[in-house]
C-alpha positions in Angstrom: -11.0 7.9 0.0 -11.1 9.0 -3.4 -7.2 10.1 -3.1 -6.6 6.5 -3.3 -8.3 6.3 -7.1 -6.7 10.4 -8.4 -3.2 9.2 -7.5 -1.2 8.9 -10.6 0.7 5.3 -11.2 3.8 6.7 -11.8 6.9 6.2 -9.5 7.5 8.8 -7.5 10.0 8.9 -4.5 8.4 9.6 -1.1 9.3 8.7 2.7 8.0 6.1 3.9 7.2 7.9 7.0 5.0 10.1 4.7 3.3 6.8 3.3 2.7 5.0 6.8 1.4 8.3 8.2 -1.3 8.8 5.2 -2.7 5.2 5.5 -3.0 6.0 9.6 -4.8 8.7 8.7 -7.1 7.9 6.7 -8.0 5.1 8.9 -8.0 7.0 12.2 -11.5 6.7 13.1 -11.5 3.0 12.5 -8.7 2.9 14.5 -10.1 4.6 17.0 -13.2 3.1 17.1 -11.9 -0.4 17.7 -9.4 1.5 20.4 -6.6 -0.5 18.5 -3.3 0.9 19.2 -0.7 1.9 16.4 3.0 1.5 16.3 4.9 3.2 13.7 8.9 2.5 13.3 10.8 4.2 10.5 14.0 6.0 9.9 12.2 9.7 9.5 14.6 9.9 6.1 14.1 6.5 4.3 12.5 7.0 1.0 11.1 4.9 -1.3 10.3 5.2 -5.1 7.2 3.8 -6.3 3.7 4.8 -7.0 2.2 6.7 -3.9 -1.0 5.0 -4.5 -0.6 1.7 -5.3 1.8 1.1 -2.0 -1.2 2.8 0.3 -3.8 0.8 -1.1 -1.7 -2.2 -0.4 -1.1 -0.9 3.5 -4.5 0.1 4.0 -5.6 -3.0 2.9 -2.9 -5.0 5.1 -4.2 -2.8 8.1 -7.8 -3.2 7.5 -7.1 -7.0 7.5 -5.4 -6.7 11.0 -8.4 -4.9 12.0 -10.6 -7.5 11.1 -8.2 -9.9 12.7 -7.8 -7.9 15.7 -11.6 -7.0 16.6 -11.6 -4.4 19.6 -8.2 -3.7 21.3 -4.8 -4.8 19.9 -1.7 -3.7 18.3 -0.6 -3.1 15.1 3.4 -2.1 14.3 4.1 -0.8 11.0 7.7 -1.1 10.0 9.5 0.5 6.9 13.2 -0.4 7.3 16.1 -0.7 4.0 17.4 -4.4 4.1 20.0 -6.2 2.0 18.7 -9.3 -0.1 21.0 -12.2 0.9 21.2 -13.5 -2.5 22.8 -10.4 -3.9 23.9 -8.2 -1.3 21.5 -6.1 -2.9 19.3 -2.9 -1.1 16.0 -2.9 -0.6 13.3 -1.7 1.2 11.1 -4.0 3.6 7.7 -2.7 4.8 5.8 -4.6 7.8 2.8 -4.5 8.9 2.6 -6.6 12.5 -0.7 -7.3 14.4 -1.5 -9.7 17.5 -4.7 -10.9 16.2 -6.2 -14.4 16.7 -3.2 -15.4 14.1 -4.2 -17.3 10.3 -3.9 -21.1 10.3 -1.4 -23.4 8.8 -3.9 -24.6 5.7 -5.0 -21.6 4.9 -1.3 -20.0 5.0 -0.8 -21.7 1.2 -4.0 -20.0 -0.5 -3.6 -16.6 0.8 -3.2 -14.9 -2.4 -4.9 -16.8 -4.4 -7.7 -14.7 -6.1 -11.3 -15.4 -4.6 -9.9 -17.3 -1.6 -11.0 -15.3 1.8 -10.9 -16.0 5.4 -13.8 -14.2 6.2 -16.6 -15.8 5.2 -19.6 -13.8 3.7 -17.9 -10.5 4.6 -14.6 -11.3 2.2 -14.4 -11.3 -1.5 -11.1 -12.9 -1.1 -9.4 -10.2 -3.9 -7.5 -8.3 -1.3 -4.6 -10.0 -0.9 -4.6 -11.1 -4.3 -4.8 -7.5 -5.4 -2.0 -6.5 -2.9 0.5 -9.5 -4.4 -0.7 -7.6 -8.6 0.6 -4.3 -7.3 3.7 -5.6 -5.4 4.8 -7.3 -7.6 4.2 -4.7 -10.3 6.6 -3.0 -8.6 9.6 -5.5 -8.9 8.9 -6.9 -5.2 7.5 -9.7 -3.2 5.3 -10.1 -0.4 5.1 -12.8 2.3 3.1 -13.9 5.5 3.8 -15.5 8.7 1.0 -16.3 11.1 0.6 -18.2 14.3 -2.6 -19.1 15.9 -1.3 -20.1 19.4 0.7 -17.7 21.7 2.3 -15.5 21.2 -0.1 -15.3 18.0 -0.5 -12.7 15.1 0.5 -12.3 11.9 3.1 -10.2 10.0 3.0 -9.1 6.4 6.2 -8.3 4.8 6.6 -6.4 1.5 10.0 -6.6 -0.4 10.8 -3.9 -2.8 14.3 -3.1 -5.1 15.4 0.1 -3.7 14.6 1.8 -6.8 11.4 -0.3 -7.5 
């Protein structure tokens, strides 16, 4: 854990294998706790520049909210694939993290990533996300949710970042 606060800020290029594969295993005993099952897809190549750090804490704290979402059992897929932005023809890199949890409804979609707004009750601080959007978009990119709370339900985090970020 205290990796995550000794990483310098500092772009660095890395695969994103490397990343998806240090955020699994840090969490492995969670993940294996709540016998939640973990699906990584990534070109074993595809590298991204950014700061190490700041791109697993946002991850890990994706994950953690599937695991939340997903209570005992489930799936998680975490995707790192290079995409073209349609506006520019642009590359980029796109970094997904999937789960099949109960799903987030439609009127609480809208206030996500606003700071202090949570889903979880007493057990949330509602700063996560908030925190995640600050570091994405620190590093020149976006990040976007889709959710659905009837089947097939889930919900699917996607994190947009320049090629060079």
């Amino acid at each position: 854990t205290l990796g995550f606060y000794r990483e310098p800020p500092l772009p660095t290029t890395f695969l994103a294998v490397t990343l998806l594969s240090s955020v699994t295993d840090v969490l492995q005993a969670k993940l294996l706790s709540t016998q939640v099952t973990v699906e990584k897809q990534c070109d074993d190549l595809l590298q991204i520049t950014a700061s190490f750090g700041d791109l697993r804490q946002v991850v890990s704290n994706l994950v953690l909210n599937s695991l939340d979402a997903l209570g005992e059992g489930g799936r998680i897929t975490l995707r790192a694939s290079r995409s073209r932005n349609p506006l520019d023809g642009s590359s980029r890199i796109r970094l997904t993290i999937a789960d099949n949890g109960r799903g987030i409804g439609a009127e609480a979609l809208p206030k996500l990533f606003e700071p202090f707004f949570t889903t979880k009750g007493s057990t949330g601080n509602g700063l996560g996300l908030w925190i995640c959007m600050q570091i994405v978009e620190k590093h020149g990119g976006s990040i976007w949710v889709r959710s659905r709370v009837c089947e097939p339900r889930g919900t699917t985090f996607s994190i947009l970042l320049p090629e060079c970020a």
